[in-house]
N, C-alpha and C positions, 0 to 999 in steps of 0.2 A: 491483328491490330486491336487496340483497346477500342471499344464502344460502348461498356458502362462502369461505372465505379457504384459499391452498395455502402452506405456507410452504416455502422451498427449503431444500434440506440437499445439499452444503454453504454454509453463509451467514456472515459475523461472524471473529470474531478465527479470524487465519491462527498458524501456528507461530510466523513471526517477531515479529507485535503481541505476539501474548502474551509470548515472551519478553523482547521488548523493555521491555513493563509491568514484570514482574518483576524487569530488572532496576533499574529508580529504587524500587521498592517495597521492596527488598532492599537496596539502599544506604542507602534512609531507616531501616532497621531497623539495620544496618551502623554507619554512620558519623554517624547523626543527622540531624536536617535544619539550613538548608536543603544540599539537594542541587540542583546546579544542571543543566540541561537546553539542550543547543545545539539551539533550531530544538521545534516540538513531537514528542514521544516519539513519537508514532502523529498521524494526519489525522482526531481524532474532540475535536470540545470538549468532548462529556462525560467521556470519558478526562481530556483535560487538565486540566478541572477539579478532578476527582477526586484527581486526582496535587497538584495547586497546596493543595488542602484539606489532604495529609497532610504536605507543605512542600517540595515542589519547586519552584523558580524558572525560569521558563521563557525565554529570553533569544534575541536572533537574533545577538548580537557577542559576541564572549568577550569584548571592553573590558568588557562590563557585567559579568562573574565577577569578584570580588575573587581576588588570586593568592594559591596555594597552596591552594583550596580541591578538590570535589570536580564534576565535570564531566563530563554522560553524551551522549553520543553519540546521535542518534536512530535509529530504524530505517531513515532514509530513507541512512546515509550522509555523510561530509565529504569533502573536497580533502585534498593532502597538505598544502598552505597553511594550512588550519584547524588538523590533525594538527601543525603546527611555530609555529605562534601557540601552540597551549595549552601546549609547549614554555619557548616563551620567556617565558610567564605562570606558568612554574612549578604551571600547573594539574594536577591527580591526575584524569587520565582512565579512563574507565571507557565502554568501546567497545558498543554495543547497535546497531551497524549489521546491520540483518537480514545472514544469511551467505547467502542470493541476491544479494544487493545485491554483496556482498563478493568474492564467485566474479566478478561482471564487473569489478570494477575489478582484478582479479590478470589477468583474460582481457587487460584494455587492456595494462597493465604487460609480458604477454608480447608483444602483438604490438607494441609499442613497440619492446621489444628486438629481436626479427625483422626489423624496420624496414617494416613498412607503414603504410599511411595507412588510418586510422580512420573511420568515418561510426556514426554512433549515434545508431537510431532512436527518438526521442523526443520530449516535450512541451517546448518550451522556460520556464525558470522553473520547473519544477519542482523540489523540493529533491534528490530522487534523482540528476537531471540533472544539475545544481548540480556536484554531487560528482562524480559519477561523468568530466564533462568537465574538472576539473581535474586525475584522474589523470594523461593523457594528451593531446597535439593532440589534436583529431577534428573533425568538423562532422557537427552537428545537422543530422536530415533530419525532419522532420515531418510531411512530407503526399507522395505519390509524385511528383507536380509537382516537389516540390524537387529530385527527384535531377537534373534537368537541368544544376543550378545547381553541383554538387559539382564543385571543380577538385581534382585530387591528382597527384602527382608523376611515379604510374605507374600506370597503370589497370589493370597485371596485378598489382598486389599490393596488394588492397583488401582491410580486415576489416571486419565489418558487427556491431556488438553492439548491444544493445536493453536498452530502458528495462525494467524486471521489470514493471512495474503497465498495460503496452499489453494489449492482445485480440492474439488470432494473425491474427483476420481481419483488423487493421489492421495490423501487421506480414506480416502474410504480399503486401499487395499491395504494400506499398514496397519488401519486398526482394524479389519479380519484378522490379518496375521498376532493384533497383540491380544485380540479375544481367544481367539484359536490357546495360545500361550497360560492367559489367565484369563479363563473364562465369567472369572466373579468384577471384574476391572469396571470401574465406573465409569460414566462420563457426565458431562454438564449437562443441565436439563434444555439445553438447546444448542445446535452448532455454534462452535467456534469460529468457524468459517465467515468470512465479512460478504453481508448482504451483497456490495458493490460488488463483491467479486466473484459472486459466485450468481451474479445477473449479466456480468460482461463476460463471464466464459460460455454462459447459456445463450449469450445476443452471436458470439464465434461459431458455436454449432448450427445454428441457424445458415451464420455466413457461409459456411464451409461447405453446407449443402448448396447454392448458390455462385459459385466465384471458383474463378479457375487458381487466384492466385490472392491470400489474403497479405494485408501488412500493417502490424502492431506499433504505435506512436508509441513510445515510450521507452527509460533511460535502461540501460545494462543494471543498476542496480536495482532496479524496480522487480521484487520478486511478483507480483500481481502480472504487469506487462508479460515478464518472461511465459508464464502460464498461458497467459492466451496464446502466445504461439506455438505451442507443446499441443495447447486443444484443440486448434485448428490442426498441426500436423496428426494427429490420435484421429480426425476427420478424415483424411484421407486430401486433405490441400495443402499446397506448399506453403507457409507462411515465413515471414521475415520481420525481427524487432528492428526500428529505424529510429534514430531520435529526433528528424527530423527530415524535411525535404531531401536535405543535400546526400543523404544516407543511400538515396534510391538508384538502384543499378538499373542501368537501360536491359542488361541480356536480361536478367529478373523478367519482363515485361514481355521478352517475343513468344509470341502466338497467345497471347492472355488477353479473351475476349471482355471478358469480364473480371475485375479488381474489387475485392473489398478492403474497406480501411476502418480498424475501430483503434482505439487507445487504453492506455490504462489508467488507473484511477487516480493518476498524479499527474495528467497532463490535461492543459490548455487547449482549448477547441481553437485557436488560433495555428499552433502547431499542426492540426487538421486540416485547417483549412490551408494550408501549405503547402504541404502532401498532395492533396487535391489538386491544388492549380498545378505543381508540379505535373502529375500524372494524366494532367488534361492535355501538357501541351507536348507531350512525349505522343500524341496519336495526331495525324493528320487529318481525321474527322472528327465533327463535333462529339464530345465524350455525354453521355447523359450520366447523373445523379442521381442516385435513389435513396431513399431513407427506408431501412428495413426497422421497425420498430419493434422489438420482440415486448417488451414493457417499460410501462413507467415508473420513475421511483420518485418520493416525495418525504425521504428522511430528511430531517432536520438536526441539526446536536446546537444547543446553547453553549455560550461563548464562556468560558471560567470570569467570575467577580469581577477579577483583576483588570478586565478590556471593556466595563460594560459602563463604562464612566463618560464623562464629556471629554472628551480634547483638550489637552494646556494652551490657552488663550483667547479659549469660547465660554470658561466654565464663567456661571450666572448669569449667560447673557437669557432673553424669552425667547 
């Protein structure tokens, strides 16, 4: 029977979500609604929803934005193709590509210019992906097997950039395998790897040693969420992705004295605290709480020009 739930810290919105929230939230305050949305803001439907309630339009083609309108970018990132369609649509963009995201497609850009050939370890279909491969040539490597399969021009002048939302543990063994291949292969002078995410897989291992049984808040599309429960399972604990409360199976819970719960970095600590009262009232004794802290984080990202204005029918007032 359950008698404690450990909840991870840190868990839930990263700097870039949040900012990225804020900025359609602040456009809608801005310029009115609707405000329209390439692709979803953040990998969380309760977000989305939340956003669609206050008049965001969410769309996957800029065909569907009427032109000359207002158009936000998600945090996942576009193409330059995308970037010259809302051009030619006379669309008013307003950029909320997280700036992790941003820092690798300026990385492809230079090694483009340097003139090497690109490999970029990633989930294929992902919207990050999406983007970040029409910066520049490259080819997709997705599992270490693939690196066999990479032909490029000159094997001494390979750059190797990553997806931000991978684990290191799965990036770290594909790029052995692409050093092992081309041992002269660059990489960027700092991980690709997003801070948030490679702080909420290190708060799981923690969990993992602790908890009979973990479960990840977060959406089937969220490759970040997916991760944490691959590293809790690589732990040696069962874990489980839920999108919310209603997701949770009672067998999941028999003989699991202890429960941990963290999220990913596109979801609301509301959704949390959900899950929580759910799993409190699935035990017939009081459940205790605990907060396992592994660290704290205190990034910040500033808002693009475009949001950082007064509200339409405040502007002049003291």
């Amino acid at each position: 029977m359950l008698e404690r739930i450990i909840l991870a810290s840190p868990r839930g919105f990263c700097a870039g979500v949040e900012r990225a929230i804020e900025v359609v939230e602040k456009a809608l305050e801005i310029y009115g609604k609707p405000i329209y949305v390439k692709h979803q803001i953040v990998h969380n439907e309760y977000v989305v929803r939340s956003l669609e309630e206050k008049g965001a339009i969410f769309v996957e083609e800029l065909e569907n934005v009427p032109r000359e309108s207002y158009v936000i970018f998600s945090a996942h990132g576009v193409s330059p193709v995308t970037r010259a369609e809302s051009q030619r649509r006379s669309l008013k963009v307003i950029d909320a590509t997280c700036p992790l995201v941003t820092k690798v497609h300026l990385e492809a850009l230079k090694y483009q210019k340097d003139g090497y050939s690109m490999v970029l370890v990633g989930h294929r279909g992902h919207q990050e992906v999406n983007g970040t491969m029409g910066v520049a040539p490259m080819v997709l490597v997705e599992r270490a097997e693939d690196v066999a399969k990479v032909n490029v021009e000159d094997h001494d002048k390979v750059a190797c950039l990553t997806q931000t939302t991978l684990s290191m543990d799965d990036t770290g063994e594909i790029i052995k395998a692409l050093r092992k291949r081309f041992p002269n292969m660059v990489t960027p002078p700092s991980s690709d790897i997003c801070y948030a995410t490679q702080n909420r897989q290190n708060a799981v291992k923690e969990l993992a040693k602790r908890c009979d049984l973990i479960l990840v808040v977060g959406s089937e599309m969220s490759s970040n969420s997916k991760r944490l429960v691959e590293t809790a399972v690589q732990k040696g604990t069962p874990a489980y992705l839920i999108p919310d409360k209603n997701a949770i199976q009672t067998s999941w819970l028999k003989d699991i004295r202890v429960a941990g719960v963290t999220s990913g970095a596109s979801v609301p600590d509301i959704l949390v605290d959900e899950v929580i009262g759910r799993l409190k009232k699935t035990s017939a004794n009081a459940v205790a709480v605990e907060l396992l802290e592994v660290l704290k984080e205190d990034v910040e990202f500033g808002l693009p020009k475009e949001v950082q204005g007064t509200p339409v029918g405040i502007q002049g007032m003291s």
